[in-house]
PDB file of N, CA, C and O in Angstrom:
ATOM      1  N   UNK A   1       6.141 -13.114  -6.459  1.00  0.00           N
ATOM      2  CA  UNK A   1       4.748 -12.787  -6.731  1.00  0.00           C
ATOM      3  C   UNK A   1       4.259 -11.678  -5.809  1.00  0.00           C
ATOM      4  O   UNK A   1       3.617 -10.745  -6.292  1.00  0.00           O
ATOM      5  N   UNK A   2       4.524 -11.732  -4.525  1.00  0.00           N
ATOM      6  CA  UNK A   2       3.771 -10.917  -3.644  1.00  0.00           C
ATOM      7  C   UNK A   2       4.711  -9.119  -3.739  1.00  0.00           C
ATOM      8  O   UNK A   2       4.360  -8.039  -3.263  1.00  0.00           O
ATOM      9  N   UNK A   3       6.086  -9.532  -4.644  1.00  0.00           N
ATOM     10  CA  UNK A   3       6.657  -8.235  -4.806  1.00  0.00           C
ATOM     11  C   UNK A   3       6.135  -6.959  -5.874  1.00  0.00           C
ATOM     12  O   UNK A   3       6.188  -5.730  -5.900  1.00  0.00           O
ATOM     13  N   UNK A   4       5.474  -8.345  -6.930  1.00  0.00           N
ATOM     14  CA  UNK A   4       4.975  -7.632  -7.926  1.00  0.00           C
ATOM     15  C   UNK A   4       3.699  -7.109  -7.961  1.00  0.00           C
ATOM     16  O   UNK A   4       3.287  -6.321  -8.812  1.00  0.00           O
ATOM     17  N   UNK A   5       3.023  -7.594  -6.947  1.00  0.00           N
ATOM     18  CA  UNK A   5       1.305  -7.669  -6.473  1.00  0.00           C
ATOM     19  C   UNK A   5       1.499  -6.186  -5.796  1.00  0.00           C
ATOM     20  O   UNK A   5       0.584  -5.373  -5.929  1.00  0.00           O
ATOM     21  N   UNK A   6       2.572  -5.863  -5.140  1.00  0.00           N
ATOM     22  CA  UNK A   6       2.323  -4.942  -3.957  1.00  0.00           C
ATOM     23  C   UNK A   6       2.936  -4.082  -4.942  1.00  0.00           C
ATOM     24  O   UNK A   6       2.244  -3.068  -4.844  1.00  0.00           O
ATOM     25  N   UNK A   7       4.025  -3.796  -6.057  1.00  0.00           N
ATOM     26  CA  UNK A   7       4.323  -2.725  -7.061  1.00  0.00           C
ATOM     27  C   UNK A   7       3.095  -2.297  -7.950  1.00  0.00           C
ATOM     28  O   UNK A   7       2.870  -1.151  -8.340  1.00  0.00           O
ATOM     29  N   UNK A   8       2.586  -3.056  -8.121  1.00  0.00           N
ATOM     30  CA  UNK A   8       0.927  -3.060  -8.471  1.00  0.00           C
ATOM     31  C   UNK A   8       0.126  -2.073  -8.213  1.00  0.00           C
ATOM     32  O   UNK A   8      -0.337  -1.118  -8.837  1.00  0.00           O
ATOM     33  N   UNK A   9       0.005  -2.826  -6.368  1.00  0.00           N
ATOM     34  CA  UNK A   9      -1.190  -1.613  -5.473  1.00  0.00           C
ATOM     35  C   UNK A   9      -0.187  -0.128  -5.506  1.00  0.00           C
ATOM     36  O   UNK A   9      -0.733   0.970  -5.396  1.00  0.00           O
ATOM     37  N   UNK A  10       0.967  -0.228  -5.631  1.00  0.00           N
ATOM     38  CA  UNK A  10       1.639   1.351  -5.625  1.00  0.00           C
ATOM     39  C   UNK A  10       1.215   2.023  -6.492  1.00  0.00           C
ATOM     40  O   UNK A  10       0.732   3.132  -6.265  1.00  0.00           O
ATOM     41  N   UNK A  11       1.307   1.463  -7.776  1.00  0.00           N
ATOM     42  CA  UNK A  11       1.009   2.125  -8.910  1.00  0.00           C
ATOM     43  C   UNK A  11      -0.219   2.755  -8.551  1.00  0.00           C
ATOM     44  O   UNK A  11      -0.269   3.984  -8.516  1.00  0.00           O
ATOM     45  N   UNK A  12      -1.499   1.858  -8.201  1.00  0.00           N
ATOM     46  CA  UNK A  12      -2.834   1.894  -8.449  1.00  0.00           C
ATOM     47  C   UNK A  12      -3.044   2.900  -7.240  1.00  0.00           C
ATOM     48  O   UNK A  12      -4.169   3.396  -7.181  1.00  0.00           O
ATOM     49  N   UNK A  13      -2.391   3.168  -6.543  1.00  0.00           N
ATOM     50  CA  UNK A  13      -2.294   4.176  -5.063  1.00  0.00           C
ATOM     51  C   UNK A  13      -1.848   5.510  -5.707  1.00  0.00           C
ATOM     52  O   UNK A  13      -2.492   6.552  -5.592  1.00  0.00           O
ATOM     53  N   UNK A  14      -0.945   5.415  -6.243  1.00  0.00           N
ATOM     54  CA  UNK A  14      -0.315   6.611  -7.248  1.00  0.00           C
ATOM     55  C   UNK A  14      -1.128   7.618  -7.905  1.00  0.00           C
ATOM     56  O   UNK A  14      -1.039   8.845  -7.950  1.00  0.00           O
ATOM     57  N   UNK A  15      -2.077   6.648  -8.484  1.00  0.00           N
ATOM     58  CA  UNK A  15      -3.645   6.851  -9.192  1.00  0.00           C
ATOM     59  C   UNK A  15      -4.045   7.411  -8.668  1.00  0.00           C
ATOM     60  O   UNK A  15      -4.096   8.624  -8.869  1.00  0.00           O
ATOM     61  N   UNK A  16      -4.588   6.758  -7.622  1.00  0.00           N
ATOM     62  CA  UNK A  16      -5.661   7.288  -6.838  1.00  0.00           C
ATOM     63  C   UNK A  16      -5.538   8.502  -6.179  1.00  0.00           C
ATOM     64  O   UNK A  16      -6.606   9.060  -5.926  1.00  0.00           O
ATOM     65  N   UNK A  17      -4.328   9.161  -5.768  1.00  0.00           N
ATOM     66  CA  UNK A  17      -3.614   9.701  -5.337  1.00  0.00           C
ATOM     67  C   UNK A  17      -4.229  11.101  -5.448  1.00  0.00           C
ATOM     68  O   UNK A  17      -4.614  11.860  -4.559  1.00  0.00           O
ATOM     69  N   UNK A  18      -4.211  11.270  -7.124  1.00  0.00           N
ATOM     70  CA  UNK A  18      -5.028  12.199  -7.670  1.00  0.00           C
ATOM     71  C   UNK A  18      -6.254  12.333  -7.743  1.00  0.00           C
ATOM     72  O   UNK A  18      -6.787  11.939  -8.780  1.00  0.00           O
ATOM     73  N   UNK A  19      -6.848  12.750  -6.993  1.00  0.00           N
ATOM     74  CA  UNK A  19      -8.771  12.514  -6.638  1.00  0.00           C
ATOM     75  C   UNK A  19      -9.100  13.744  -7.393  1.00  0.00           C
ATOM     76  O   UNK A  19      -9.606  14.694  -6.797  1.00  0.00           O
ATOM     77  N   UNK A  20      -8.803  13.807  -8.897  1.00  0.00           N
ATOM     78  CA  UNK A  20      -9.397  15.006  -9.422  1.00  0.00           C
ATOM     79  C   UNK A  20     -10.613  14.712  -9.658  1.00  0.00           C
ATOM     80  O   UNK A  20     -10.972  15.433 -10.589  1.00  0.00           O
ATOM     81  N   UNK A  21     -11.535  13.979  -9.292  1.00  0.00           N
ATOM     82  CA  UNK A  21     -13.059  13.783  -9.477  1.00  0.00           C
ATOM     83  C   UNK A  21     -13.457  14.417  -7.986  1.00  0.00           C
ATOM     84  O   UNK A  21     -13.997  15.455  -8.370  1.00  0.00           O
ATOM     85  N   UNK A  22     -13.514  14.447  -6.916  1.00  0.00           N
ATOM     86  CA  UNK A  22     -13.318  15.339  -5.762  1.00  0.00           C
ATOM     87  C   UNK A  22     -13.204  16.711  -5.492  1.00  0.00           C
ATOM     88  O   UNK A  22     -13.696  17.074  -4.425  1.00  0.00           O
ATOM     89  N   UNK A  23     -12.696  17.526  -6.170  1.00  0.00           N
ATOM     90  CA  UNK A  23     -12.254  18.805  -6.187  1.00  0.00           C
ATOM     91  C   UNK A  23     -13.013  19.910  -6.405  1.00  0.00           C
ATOM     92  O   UNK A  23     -12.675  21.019  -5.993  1.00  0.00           O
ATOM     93  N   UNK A  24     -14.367  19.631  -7.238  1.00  0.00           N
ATOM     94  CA  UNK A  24     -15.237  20.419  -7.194  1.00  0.00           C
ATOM     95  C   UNK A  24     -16.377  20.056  -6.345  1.00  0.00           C
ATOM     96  O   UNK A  24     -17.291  20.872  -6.227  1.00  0.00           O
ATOM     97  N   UNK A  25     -16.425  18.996  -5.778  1.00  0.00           N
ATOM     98  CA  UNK A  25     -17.804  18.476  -4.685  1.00  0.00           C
ATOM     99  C   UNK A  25     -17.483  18.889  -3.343  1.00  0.00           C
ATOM    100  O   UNK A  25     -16.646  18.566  -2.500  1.00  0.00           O
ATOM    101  N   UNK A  26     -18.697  19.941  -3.455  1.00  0.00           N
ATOM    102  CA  UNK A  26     -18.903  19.786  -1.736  1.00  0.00           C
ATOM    103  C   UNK A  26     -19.363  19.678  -0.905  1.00  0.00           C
ATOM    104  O   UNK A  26     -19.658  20.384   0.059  1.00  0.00           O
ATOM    105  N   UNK A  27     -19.553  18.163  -1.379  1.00  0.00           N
ATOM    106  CA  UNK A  27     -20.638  17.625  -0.285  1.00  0.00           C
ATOM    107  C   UNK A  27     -19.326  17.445   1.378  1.00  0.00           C
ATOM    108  O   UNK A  27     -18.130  17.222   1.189  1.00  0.00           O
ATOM    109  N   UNK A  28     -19.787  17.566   2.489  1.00  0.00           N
ATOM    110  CA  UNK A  28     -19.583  17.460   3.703  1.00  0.00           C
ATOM    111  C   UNK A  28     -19.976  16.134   4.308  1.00  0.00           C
ATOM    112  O   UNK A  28     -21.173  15.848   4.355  1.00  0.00           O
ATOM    113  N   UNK A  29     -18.759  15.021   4.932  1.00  0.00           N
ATOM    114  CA  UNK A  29     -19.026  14.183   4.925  1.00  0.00           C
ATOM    115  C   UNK A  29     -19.277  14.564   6.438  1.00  0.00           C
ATOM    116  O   UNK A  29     -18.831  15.650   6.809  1.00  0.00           O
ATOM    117  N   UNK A  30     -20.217  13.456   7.703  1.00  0.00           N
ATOM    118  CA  UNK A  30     -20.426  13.929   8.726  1.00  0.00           C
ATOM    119  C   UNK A  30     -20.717  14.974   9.078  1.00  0.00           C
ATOM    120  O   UNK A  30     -20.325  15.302  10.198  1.00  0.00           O
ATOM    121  N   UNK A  31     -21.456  15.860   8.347  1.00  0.00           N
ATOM    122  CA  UNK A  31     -21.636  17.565   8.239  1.00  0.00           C
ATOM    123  C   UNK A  31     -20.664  18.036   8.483  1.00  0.00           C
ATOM    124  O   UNK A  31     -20.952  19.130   8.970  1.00  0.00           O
ATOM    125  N   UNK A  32     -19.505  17.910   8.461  1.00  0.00           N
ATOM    126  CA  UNK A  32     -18.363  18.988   8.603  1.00  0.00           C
ATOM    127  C   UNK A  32     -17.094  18.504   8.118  1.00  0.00           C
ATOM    128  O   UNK A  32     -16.146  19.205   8.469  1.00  0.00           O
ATOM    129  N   UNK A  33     -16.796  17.445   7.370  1.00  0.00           N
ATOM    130  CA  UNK A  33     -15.579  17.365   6.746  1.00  0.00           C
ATOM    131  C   UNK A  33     -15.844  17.273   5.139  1.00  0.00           C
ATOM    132  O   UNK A  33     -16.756  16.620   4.632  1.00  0.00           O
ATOM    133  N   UNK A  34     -14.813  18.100   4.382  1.00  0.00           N
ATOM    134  CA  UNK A  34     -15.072  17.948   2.765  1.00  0.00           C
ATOM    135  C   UNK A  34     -15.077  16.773   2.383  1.00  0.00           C
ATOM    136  O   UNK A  34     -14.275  16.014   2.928  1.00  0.00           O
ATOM    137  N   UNK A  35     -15.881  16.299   1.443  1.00  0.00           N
ATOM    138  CA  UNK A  35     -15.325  15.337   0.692  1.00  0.00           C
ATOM    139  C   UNK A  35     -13.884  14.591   0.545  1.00  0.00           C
ATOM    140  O   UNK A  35     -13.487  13.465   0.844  1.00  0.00           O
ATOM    141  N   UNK A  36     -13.266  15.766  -0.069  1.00  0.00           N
ATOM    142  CA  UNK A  36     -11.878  15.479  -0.560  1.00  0.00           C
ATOM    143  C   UNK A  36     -10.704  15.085   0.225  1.00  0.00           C
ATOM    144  O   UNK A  36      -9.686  14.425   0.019  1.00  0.00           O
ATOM    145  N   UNK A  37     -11.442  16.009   1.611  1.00  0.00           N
ATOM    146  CA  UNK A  37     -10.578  16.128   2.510  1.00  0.00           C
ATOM    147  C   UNK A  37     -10.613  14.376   3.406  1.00  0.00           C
ATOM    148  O   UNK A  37      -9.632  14.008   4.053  1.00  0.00           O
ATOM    149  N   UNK A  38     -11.941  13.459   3.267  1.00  0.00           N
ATOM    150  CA  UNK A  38     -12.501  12.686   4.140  1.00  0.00           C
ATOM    151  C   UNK A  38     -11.830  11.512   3.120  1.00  0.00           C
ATOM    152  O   UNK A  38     -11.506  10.422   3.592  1.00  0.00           O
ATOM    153  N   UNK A  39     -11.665  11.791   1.821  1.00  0.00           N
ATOM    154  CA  UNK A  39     -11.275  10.997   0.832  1.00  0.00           C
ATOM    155  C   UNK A  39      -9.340  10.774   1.079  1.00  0.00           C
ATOM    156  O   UNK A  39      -8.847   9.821   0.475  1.00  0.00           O
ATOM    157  N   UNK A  40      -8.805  11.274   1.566  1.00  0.00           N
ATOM    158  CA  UNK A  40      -7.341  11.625   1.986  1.00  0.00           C
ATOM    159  C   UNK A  40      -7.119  10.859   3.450  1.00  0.00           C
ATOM    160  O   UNK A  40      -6.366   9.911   3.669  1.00  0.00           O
ATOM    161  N   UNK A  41      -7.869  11.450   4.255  1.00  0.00           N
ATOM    162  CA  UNK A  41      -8.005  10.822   5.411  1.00  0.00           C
ATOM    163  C   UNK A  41      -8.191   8.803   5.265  1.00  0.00           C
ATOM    164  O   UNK A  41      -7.420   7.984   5.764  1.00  0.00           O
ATOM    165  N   UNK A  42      -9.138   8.578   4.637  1.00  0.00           N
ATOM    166  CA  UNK A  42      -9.034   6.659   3.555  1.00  0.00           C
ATOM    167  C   UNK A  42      -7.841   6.554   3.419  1.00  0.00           C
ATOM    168  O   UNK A  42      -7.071   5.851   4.074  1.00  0.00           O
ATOM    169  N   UNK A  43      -7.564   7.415   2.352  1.00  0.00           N
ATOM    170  CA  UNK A  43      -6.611   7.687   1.570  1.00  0.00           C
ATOM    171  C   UNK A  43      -5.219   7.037   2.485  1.00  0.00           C
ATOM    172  O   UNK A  43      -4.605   5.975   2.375  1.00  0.00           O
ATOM    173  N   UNK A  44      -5.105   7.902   3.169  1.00  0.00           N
ATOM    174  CA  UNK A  44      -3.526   7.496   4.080  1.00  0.00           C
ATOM    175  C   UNK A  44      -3.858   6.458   4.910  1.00  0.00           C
ATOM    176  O   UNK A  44      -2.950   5.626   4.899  1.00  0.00           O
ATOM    177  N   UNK A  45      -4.706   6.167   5.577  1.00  0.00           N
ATOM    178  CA  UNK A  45      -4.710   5.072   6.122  1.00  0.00           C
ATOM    179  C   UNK A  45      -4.599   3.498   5.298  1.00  0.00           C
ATOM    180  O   UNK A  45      -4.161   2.487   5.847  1.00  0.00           O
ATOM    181  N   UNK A  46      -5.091   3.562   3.903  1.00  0.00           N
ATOM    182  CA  UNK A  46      -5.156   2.499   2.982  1.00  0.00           C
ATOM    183  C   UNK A  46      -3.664   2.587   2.709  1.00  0.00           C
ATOM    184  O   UNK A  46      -3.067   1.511   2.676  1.00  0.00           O
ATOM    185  N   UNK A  47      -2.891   3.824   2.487  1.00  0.00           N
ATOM    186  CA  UNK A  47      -1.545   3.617   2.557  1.00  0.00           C
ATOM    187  C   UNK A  47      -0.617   3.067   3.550  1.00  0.00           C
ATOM    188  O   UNK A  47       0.174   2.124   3.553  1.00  0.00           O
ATOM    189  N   UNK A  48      -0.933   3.866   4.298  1.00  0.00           N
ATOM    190  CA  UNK A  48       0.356   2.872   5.972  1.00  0.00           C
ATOM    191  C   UNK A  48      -0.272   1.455   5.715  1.00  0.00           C
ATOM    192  O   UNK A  48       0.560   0.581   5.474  1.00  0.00           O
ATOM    193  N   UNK A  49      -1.207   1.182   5.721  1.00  0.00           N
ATOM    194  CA  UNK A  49      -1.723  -0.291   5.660  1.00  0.00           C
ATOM    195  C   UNK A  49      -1.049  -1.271   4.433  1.00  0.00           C
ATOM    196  O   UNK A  49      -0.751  -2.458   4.567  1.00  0.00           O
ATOM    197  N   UNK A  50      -0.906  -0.509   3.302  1.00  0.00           N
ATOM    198  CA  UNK A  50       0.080  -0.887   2.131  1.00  0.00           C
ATOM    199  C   UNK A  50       1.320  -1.263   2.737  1.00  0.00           C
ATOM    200  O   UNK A  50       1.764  -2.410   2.705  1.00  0.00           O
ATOM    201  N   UNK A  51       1.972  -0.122   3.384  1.00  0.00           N
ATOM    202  CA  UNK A  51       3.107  -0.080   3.433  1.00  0.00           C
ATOM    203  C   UNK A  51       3.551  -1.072   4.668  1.00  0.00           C
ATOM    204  O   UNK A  51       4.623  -1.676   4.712  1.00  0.00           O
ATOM    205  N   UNK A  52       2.836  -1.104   5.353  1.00  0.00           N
ATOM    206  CA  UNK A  52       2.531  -2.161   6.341  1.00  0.00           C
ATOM    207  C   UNK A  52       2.859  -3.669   5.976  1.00  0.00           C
ATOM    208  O   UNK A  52       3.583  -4.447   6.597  1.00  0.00           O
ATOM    209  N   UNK A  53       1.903  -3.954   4.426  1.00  0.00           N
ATOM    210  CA  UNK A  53       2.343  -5.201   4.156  1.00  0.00           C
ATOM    211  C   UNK A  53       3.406  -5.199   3.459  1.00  0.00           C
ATOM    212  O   UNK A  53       3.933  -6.265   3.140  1.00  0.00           O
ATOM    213  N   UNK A  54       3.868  -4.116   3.131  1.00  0.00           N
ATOM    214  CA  UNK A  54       4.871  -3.977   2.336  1.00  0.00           C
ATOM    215  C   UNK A  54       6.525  -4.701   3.171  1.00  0.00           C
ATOM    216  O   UNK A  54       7.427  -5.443   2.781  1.00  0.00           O
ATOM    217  N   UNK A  55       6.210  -3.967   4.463  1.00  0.00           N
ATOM    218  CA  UNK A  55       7.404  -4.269   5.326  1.00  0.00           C
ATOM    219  C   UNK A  55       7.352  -5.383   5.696  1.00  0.00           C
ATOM    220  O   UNK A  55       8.422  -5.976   5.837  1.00  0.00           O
ATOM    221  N   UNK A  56       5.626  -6.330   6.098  1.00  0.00           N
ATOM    222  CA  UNK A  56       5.520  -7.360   5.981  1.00  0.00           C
ATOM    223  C   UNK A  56       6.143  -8.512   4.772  1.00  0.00           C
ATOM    224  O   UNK A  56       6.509  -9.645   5.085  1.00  0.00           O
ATOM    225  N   UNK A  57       6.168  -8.076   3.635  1.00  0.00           N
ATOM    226  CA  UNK A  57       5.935  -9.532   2.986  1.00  0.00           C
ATOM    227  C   UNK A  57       7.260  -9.142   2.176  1.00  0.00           C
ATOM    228  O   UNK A  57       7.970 -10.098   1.861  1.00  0.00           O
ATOM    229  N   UNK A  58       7.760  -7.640   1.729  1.00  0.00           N
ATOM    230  CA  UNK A  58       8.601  -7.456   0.494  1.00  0.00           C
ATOM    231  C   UNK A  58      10.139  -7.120   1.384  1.00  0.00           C
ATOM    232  O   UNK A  58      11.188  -6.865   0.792  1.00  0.00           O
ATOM    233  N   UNK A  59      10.065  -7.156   2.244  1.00  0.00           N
ATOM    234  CA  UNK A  59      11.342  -6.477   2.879  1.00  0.00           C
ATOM    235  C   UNK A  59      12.371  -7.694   2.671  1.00  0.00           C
ATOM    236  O   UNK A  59      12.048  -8.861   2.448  1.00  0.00           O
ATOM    237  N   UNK A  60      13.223  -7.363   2.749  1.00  0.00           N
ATOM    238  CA  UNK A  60      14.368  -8.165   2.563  1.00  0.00           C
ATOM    239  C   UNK A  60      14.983  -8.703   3.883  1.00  0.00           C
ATOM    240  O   UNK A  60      15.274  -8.153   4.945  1.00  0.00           O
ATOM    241  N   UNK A  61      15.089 -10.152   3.368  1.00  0.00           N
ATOM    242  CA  UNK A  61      15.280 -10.502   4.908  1.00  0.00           C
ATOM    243  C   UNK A  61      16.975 -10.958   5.376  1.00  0.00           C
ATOM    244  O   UNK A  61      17.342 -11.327   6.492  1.00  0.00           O
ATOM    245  N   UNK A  62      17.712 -10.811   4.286  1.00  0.00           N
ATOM    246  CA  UNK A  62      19.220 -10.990   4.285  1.00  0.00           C
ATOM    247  C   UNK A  62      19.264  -9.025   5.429  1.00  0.00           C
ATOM    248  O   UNK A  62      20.323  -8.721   5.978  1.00  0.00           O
ATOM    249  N   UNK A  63      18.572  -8.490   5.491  1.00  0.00           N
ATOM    250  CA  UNK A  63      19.144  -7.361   6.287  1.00  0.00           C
ATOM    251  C   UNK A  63      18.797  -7.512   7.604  1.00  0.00           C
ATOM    252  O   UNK A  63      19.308  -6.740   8.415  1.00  0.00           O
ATOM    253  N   UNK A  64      18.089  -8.285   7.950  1.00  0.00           N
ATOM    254  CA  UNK A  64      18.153  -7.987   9.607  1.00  0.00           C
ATOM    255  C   UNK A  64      19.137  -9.304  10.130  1.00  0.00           C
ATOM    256  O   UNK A  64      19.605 -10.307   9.592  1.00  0.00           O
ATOM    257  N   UNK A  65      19.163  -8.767  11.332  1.00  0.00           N
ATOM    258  CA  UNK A  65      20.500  -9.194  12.103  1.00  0.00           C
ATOM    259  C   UNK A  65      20.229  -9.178  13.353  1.00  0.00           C
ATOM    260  O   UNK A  65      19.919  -8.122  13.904  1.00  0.00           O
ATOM    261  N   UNK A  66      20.294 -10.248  13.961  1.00  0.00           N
ATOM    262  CA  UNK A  66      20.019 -10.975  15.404  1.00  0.00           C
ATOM    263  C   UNK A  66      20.937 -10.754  15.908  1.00  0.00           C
ATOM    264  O   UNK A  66      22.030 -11.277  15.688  1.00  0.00           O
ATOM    265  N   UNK A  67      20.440  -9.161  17.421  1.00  0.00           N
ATOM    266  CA  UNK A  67      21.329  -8.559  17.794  1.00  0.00           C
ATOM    267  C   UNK A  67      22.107  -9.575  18.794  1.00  0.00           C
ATOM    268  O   UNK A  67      23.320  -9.706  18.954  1.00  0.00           O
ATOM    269  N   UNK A  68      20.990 -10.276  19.438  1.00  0.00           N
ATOM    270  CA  UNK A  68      21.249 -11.057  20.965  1.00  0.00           C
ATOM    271  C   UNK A  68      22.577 -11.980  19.959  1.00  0.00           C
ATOM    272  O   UNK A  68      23.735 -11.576  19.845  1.00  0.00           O
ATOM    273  N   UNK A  69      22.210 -12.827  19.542  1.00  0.00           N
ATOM    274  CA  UNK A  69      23.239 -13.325  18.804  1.00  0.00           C
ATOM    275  C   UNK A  69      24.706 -12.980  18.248  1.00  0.00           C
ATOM    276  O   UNK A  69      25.775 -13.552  18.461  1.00  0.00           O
ATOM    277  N   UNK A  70      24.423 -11.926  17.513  1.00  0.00           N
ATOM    278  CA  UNK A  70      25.857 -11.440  17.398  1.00  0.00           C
ATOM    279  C   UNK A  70      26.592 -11.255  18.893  1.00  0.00           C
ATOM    280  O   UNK A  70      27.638 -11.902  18.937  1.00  0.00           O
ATOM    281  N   UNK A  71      26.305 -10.554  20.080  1.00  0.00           N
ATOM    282  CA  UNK A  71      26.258 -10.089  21.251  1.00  0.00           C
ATOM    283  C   UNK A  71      27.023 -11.537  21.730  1.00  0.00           C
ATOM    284  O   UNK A  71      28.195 -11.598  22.101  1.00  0.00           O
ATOM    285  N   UNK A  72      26.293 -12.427  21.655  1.00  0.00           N
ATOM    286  CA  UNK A  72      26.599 -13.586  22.309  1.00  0.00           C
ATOM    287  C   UNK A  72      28.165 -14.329  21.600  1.00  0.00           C
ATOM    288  O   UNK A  72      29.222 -14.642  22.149  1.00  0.00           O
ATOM    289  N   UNK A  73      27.768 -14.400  20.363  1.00  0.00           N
ATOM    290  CA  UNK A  73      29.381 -14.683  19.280  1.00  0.00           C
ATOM    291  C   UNK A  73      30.519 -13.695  19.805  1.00  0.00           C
ATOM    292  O   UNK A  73      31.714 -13.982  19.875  1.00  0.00           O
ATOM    293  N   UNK A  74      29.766 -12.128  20.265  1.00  0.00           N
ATOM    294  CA  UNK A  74      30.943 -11.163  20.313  1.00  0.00           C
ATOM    295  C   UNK A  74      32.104 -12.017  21.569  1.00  0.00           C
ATOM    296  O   UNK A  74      33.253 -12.458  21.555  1.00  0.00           O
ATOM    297  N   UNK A  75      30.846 -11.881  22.672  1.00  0.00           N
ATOM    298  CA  UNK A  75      31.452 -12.534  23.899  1.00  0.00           C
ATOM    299  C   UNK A  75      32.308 -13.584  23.765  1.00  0.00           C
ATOM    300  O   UNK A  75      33.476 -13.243  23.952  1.00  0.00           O
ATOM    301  N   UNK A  76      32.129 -14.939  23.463  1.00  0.00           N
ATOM    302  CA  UNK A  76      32.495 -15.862  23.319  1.00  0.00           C
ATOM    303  C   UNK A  76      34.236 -15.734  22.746  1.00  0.00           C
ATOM    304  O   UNK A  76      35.272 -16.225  23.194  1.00  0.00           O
ATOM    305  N   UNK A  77      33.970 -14.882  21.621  1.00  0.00           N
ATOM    306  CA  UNK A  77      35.276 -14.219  21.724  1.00  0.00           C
ATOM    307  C   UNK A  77      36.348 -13.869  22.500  1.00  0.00           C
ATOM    308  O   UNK A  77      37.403 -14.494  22.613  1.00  0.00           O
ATOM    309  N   UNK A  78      35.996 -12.722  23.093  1.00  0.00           N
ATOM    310  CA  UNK A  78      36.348 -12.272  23.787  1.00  0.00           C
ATOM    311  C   UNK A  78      36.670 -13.403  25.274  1.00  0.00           C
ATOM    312  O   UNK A  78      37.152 -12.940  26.308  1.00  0.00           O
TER     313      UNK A  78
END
């Protein structure tokens, strides 16, 4: 569920992506940043934050590998 929820917000990020409603306004947000430009700036931060939960919740967890552990099996070996 939470794989398909977050392929979802990609899509809907994808979208958004394209702020062609933006492009002709110029209004100045804080008197000195464009619109479009202040809309990008959201923009990426709503992304790392995606991607954030992304690494949080969708990552696969058969890939990580408990270094101390192996380390410790190596020894024992040896």
């Amino acid at each position: 569920m939470g794989s398909r929820l977050l392929l979802a917000a990609l899509a809907a990020f994808a979208f958004l992506h394209q702020d062609l409603w933006l492009w002709t306004d110029g209004t100045l947000v804080f008197g000195f940043l464009p619109a479009g430009l202040a809309y990008h700036v959201g923009f990426s931060l709503a992304t790392a934050g995606l991607w954030g939960l992304a690494i949080r919740f969708a990552w696969p967890r058969d890939l990580e590998v408990d270094t101390d552990s192996a380390d410790r099996e190596r020894n024992r070996a040896n």
